[in-house]
Structure formats: structure tokens, C-alpha cells
One Martini backbone bead per residue (centre of mass of N, CA, C, O) as a GRO file, in nm:
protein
  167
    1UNK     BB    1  -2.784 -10.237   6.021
    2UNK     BB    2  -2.528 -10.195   6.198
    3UNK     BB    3  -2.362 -10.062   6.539
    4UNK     BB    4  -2.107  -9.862   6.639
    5UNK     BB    5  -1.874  -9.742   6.806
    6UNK     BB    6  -1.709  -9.450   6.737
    7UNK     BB    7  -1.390  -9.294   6.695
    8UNK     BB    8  -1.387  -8.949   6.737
    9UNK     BB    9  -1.083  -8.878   6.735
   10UNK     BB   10  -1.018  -8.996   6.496
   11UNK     BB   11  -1.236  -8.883   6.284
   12UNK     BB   12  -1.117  -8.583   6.301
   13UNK     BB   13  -0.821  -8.657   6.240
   14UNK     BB   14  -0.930  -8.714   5.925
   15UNK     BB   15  -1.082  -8.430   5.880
   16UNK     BB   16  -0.807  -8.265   5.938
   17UNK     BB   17  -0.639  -8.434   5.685
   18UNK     BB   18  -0.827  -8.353   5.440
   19UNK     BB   19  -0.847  -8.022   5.470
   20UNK     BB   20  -0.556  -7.982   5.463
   21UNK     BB   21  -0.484  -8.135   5.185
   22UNK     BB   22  -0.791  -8.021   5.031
   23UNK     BB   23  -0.870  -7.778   5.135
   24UNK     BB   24  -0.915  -7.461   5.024
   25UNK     BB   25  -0.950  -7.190   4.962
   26UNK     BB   26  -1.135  -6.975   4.787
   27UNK     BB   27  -0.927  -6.787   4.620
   28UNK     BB   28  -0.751  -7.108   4.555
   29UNK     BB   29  -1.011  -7.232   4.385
   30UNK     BB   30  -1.079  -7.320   4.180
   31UNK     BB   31  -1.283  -7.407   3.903
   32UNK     BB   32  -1.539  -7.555   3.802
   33UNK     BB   33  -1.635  -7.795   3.579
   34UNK     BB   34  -1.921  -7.690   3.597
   35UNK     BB   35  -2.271  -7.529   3.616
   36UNK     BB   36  -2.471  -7.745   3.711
   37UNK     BB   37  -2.761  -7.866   3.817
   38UNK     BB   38  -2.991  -8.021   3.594
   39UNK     BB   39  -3.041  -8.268   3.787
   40UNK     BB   40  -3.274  -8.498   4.005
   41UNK     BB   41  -3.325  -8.839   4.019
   42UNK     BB   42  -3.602  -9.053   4.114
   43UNK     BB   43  -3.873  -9.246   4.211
   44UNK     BB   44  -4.181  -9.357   4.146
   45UNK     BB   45  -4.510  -9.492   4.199
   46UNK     BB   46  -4.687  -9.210   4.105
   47UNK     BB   47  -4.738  -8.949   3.900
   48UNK     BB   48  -4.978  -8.795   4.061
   49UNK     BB   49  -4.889  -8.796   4.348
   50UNK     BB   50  -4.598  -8.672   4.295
   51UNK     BB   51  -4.776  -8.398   4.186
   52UNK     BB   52  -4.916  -8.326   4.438
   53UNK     BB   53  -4.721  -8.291   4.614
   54UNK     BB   54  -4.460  -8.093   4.475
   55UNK     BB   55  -4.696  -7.875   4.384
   56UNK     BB   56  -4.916  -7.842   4.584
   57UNK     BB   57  -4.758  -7.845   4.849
   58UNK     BB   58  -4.451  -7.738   4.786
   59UNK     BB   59  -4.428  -7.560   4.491
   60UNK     BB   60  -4.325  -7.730   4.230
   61UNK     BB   61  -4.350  -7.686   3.938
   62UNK     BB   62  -4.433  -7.808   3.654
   63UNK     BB   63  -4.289  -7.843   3.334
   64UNK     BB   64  -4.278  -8.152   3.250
   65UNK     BB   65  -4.370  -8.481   3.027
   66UNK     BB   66  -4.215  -8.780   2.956
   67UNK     BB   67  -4.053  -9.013   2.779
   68UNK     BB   68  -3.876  -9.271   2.866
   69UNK     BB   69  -3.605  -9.392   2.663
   70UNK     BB   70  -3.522  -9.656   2.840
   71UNK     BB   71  -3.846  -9.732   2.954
   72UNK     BB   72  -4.146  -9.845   2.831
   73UNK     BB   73  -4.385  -9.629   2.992
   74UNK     BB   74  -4.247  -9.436   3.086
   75UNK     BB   75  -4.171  -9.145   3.300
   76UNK     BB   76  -4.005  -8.808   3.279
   77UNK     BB   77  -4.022  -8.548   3.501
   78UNK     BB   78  -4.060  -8.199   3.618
   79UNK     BB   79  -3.910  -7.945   3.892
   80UNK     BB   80  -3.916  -7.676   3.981
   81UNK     BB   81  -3.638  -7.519   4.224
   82UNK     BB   82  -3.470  -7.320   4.089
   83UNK     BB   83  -3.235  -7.201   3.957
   84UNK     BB   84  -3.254  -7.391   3.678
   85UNK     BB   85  -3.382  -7.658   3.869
   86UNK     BB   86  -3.400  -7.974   3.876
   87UNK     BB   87  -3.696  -8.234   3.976
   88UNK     BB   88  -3.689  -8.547   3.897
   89UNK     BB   89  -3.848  -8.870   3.735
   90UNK     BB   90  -3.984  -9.186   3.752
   91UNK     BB   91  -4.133  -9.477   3.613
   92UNK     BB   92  -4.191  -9.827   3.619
   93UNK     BB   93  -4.391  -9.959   3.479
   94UNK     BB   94  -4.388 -10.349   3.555
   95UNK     BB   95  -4.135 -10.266   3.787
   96UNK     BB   96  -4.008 -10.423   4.096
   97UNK     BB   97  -3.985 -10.172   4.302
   98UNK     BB   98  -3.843 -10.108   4.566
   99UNK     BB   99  -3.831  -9.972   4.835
  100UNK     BB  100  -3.682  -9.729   4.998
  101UNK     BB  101  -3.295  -9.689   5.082
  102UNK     BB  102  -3.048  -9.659   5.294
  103UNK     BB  103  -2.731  -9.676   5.142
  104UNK     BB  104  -2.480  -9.692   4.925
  105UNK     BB  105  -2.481  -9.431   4.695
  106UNK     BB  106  -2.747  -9.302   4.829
  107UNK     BB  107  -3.022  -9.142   4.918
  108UNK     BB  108  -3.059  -8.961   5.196
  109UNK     BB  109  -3.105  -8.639   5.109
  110UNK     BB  110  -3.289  -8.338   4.987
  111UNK     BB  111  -3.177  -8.030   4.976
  112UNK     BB  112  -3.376  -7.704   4.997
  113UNK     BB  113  -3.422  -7.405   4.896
  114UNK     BB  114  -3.576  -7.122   5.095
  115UNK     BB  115  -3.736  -6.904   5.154
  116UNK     BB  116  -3.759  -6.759   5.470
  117UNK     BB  117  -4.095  -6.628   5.393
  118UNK     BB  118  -4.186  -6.891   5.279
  119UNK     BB  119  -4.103  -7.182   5.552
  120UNK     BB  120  -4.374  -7.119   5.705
  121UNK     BB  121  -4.578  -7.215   5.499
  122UNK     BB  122  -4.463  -7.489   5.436
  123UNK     BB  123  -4.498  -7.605   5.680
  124UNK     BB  124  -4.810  -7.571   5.700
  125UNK     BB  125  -4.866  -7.737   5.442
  126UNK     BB  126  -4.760  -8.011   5.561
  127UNK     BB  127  -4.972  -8.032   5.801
  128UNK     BB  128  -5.224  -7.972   5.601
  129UNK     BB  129  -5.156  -8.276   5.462
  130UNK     BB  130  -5.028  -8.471   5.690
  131UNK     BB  131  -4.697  -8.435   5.716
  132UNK     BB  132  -4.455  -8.583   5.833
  133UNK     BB  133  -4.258  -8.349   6.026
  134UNK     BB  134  -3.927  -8.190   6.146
  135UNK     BB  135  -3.795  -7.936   6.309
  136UNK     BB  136  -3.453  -7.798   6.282
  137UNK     BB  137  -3.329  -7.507   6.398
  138UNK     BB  138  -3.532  -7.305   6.235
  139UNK     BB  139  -3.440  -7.392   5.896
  140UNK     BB  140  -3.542  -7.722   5.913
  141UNK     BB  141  -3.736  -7.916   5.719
  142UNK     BB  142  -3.832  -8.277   5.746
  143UNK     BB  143  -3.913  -8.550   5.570
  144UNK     BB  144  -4.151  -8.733   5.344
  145UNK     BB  145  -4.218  -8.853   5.050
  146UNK     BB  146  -4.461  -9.093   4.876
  147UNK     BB  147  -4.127  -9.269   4.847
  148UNK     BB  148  -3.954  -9.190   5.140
  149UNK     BB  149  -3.825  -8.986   5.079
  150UNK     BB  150  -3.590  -8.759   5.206
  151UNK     BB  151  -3.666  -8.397   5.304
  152UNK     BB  152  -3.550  -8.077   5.239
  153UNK     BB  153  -3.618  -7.740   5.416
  154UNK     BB  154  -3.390  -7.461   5.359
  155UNK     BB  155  -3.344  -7.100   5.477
  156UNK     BB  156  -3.079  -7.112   5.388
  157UNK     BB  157  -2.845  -6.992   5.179
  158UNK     BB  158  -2.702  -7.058   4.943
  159UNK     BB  159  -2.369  -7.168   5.032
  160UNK     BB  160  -2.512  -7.229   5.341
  161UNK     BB  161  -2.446  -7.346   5.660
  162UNK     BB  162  -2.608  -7.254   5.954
  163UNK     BB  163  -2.395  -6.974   5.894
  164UNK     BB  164  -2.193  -7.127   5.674
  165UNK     BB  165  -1.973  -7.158   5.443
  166UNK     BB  166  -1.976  -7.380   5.175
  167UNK     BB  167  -1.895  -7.203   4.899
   0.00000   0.00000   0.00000
């Protein structure tokens, strides 16, 4: 990845022309097409690494594991994430995945809420497993999961950000 000085008063230029365009009030807002996120599939290297880690670390009980129907041998897994919400895996044995890479079109991270009365109770889990991670702003802790992705958690609720409405 080049790194360039950006113009950062062009950048807000952009931002206020696509508000501008594109933001409408909530109340004059359409209603999505959408009923909700289903699952995010990430992909694993080991699938028992990665049920202690989203189980027994984060507590996000596992749901299902069943047979990817797209590649023989390989596996499927659900963690509930809250509201419906699933996330979910796949393992690719005898395919040579490269390591984790944010890319155009890859995932950054992948930001979760959790209760605010639970959010330090995970600090200190992340702590006691040896997980390295940073917390920002006192409501968001950033990490890495054992195939390197980028994950939050974090506790203001569902539909805003560090209390601001974005939804």
C-alpha cells in the first residue's frame, strides 16, 4: 500500500456533496429493502481454534456446524452474535488461503455491540487469553481473531456511533 498526503478539504467537499445528494432525514427515508444482516462469513484455518476463541473467549455460543455444500471436506459454522444475527465461517482444508489482507472490497473490521455492563468483563477476557488489543474512546476494543482479522467490540448501542445517531 503507496500513502499519499490527502486533500483533506477536497475529502469534506465530497462528503458534503454526497450528504447533501444522497443523506435524507430518517423520517423521510425510505424503508430498506433489507430485513437484516443474515450472517458475515469469514474463513478460518482451524475450526476448533476458532470455536474457543468466538465461544469460550467472546461468548458467542456456537449455533450449527454442517458440511460447506460449495467444497467437499470443508466446514460451516454459526456463532450468534445477538439479535438474530449471525457470524459465521468456513475452513477450506487442502485449499492454500493466503494469510488475512485488507484489500479494496475486504473487510476492515468487523464492529460488534455488546452490553455496556459486559464490555469491561471482555476487556479482561481478551486480557486473560493473551489477546492483544487496544481500547479507544472507552467504548470500543479493537483486536485480532487467530486468522488475523480485525475485530470491535463495542458498547454504545445498535444504531449509533460514540452517541451519535447513524441510524
Amino acid at each position: 500500500m503507496t500513502e499519499s498526503t490527502p486533500d483533506l478539504a477536497a475529502i469534506e467537499a465530497t462528503r458534503d456533496r454526497i450528504r447533501t445528494e444522497h443523506l435524507h432525514p430518517a423520517d423521510s427515508r425510505p424503508a430498506s429493502t433489507a430485513r437484516g444482516l443474515h450472517h458475515t462469513a469469514l474463513i478460518s484455518s482451524d475450526v476448533e481454534t476458532t470455536v474457543r476463541f468466538y465461544q469460550d473467549v467472546l461468548g458467542f455460543p456456537l449455533t450449527e456446524l454442517i458440511d460447506n455444500r460449495d467444497y467437499p471436506g470443508s466446514s460451516h459454522f454459526f456463532f450468534d452474535i445477538g439479535h438474530g444475527n449471525l457470524l459465521a465461517f468456513f475452513d477450506f482444508p487442502g485449499l492454500e488461503v493466503g494469510p488475512y489482507a485488507e484489500v479494496l472490497g475486504g473487510l476492515h473490521h468487523l464492529a460488534i455491540s455488546v452490553e455496556p455492563a459486559r464490555w469491561d468483563e471482555l476487556v479482561a477476557r481478551l486480557t486473560e487469553a493473551g489477546v492483544d488489543h487496544e481500547v479507544h474512546s472507552g467504548v470500543s476494543v479493537y483486536f485480532r481473531d487467530p486468522d488475523g482479522a480485525r475485530i470491535e467490540l463495542i458498547s454504545d448501542p445498535l444504531g449509533e456511533m460514540y452517541g451519535q445517531h447513524v441510524l
